[in-house]
N, C-alpha and C positions, 0 to 999 in steps of 0.2 A: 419779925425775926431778922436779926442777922448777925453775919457770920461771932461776933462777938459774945453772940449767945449762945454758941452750940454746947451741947451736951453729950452727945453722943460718942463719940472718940471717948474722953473720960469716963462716960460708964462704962464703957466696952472694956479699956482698960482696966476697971473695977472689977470686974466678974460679973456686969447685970447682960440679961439676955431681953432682947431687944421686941418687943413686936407689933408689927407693922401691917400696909396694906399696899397690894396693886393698885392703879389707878389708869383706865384708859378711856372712861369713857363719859363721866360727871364733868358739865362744865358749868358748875355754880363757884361765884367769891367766895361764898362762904364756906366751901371745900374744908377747907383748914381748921376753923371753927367746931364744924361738924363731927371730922375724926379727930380734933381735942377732947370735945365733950365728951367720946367714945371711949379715949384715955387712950388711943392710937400713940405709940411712939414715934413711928415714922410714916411717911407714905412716900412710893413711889409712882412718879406721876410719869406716864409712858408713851415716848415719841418715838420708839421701835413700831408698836401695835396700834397705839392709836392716835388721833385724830389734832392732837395738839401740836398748833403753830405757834409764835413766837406772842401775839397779842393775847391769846389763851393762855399761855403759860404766867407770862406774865401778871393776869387778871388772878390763877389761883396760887401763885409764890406769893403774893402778895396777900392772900387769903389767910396766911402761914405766920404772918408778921403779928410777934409778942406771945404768939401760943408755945404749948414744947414741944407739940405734935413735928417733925422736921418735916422737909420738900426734900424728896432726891429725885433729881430726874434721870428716868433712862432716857439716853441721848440715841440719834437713830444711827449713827455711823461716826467713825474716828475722821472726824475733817474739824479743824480749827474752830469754825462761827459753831459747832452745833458746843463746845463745851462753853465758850466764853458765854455768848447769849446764854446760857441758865445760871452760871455761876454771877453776871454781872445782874441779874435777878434776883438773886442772894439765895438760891439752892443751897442745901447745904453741903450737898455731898453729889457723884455724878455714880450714873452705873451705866455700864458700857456692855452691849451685847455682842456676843462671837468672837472673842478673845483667844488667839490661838498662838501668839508668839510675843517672845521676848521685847522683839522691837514694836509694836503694838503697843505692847506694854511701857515702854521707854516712851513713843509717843502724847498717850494717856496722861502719863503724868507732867509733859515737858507741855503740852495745852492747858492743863489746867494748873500750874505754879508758874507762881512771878520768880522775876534771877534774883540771885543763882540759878534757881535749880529749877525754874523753868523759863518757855517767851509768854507764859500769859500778858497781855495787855494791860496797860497799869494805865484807869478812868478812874477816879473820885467821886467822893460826894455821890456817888447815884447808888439806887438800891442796896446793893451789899452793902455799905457803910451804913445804912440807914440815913443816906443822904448827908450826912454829916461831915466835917469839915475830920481828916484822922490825920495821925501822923505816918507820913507814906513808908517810914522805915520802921516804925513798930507795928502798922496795918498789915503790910505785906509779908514778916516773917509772922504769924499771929493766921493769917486767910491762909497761908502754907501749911500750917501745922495743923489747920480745924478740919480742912474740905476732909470730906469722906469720898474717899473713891475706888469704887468697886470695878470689878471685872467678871462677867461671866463666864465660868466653864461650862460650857453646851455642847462639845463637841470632842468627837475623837481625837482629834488632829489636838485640841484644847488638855486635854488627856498626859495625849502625848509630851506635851511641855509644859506641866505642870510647874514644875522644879522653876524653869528658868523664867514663864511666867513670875510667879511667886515669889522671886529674889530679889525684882525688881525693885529700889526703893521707890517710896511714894505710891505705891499701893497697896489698899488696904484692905482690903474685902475681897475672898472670893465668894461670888452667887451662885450655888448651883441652880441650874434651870433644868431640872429633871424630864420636860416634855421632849426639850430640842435635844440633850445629849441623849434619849430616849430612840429616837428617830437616825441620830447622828452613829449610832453602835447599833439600831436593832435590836435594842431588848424593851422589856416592858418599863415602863414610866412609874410603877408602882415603887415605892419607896422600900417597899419589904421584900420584893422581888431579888431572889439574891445576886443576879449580877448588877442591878440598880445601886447595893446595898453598899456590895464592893465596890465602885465607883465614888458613891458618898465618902465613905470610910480612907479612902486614898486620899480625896481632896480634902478631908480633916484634917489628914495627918500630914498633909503636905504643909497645909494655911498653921497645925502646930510648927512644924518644923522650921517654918520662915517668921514666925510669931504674925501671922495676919487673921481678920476676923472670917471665918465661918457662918453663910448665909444662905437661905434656902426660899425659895418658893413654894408652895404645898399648901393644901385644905386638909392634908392626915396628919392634925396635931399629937396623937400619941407617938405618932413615927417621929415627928419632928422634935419631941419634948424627950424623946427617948435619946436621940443623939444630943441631945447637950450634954453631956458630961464627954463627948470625944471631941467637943469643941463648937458646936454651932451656938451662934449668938447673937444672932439675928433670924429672926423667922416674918414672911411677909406671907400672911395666916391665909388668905381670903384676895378677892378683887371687888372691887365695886359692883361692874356685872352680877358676879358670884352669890354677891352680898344681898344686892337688889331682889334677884330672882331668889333668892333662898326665902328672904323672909315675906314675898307674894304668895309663895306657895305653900306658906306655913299658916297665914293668915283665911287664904283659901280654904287649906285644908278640915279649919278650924271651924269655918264657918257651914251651917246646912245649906244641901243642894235647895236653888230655887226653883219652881216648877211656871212653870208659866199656868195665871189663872188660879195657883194656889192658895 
């Protein structure tokens, strides 16, 4: 994979809805592979929650390479090396946790674009290009206009600056994270819950109103598939964890109890 390949900005502008996977806790190469074969759109590979350093991350962006399946990684905090190191990886997009202002948001995008219109680091030849020799002034407006970068709203305070979040140019995505901004206001995390509901429905019509994408985390795919039409367009369905344990316990369940001596 790289950045020359992405896809997903163009369907998103097309009207397709996107869907993906958490990831924080599989550390096979052949990651990538796996959720292609699944027909996985994206996966979000995750240095907020878990366990992934720079030589892991590396081993499954690389997992990623020539599938359609994407890498996005959540990065664990807004400080410079956490967005270059994935994107010089050839991520194809970043997602950022705890986003609660403007300048935040001005930040996010000024780390991850080359100038103008960002200080990203300008290296060649190495993963993003596909190691490839490119031309640095059609590479670099071409790596600005593909990267996907999202921002989560999780938070009251995130709530609260919606608007000037969301105006910000260069970003693209908001995620809702229904657990944290759950915890963040005090109400139920339940997607049908009705001040969860209102919540949702603002950050839609916020991400309509500034033309940005609509993204959610969640396992209640009818809730999730119900709001597409107010705009969500990406959905990251499941996690790995999630996914693991579900189909153990389906397998289990399937099978007859063994009795010892039976």
């Amino acid at each position: 994979m790289t950045i020359s390949h992405a896809w997903m900005k163009p369907a998103l502008a097309s009207g397709a809805v996107l869907r993906g996977i958490m990831v924080s806790e599989l550390k096979t190469p052949f990651l990538g592979a796996i959720l292609d074969s699944a027909g996985m759109d994206f996966a979000i590979l995750d240095q907020e929650h878990g366990s992934y350093g720079a030589d892991m991350l590396a081993t499954l962006i690389a997992g990623f390479r020539g599938g359609r399946c994407q890498p996005i990684v959540r990065v664990p905090e807004i400080r410079r090396d956490c967005f270059l190191t994935p994107l010089e990886m050839g991520a194809a997009g970043v997602l950022v946790p705890r986003v609660e202002t403007a300048d935040q948001a001005r930040a996010i995008v000024d780390f991850c674009r080359y100038a103008p219109s960002g200080s990203r680091g300008v290296s060649l030849s190495r993963a993003h290009t596909g190691f490839a020799r490119v031309s640095a002034s059609e590479y670099l407006a071409r790596a600005n206009k593909e990267i996907l970068i999202g921002v989560q709203i999780e938070t009251a305070e995130a709530l609260d600056s919606l608007d000037d979040i969301l105006a910000v140019e260069g970003v693209d995505m908001a995620f809702i994270g229904p657990s944290d901004l759950s915890v963040s206001c005090g109400i139920s995390a339940n997607l049908r819950a009705p001040e969860m509901a209102s919540h949702i429905d603002n950050i839609l019509a916020a991400c309509r109103r500034h033309g940005k994408i609509g993204a959610l985390q969640t396992t209640d795919w009818e809730s999730a598939m119900a709001l597409v039409p107010a705009g969500l367009a990406m959905i990251s369905a499941t996690t790995d964890l999630a996914a693991l344990q579900h189909g153990l316990r389906a397998a289990l369940a399937a099978l007859p109890v063994a009795t010892p001596g039976g």
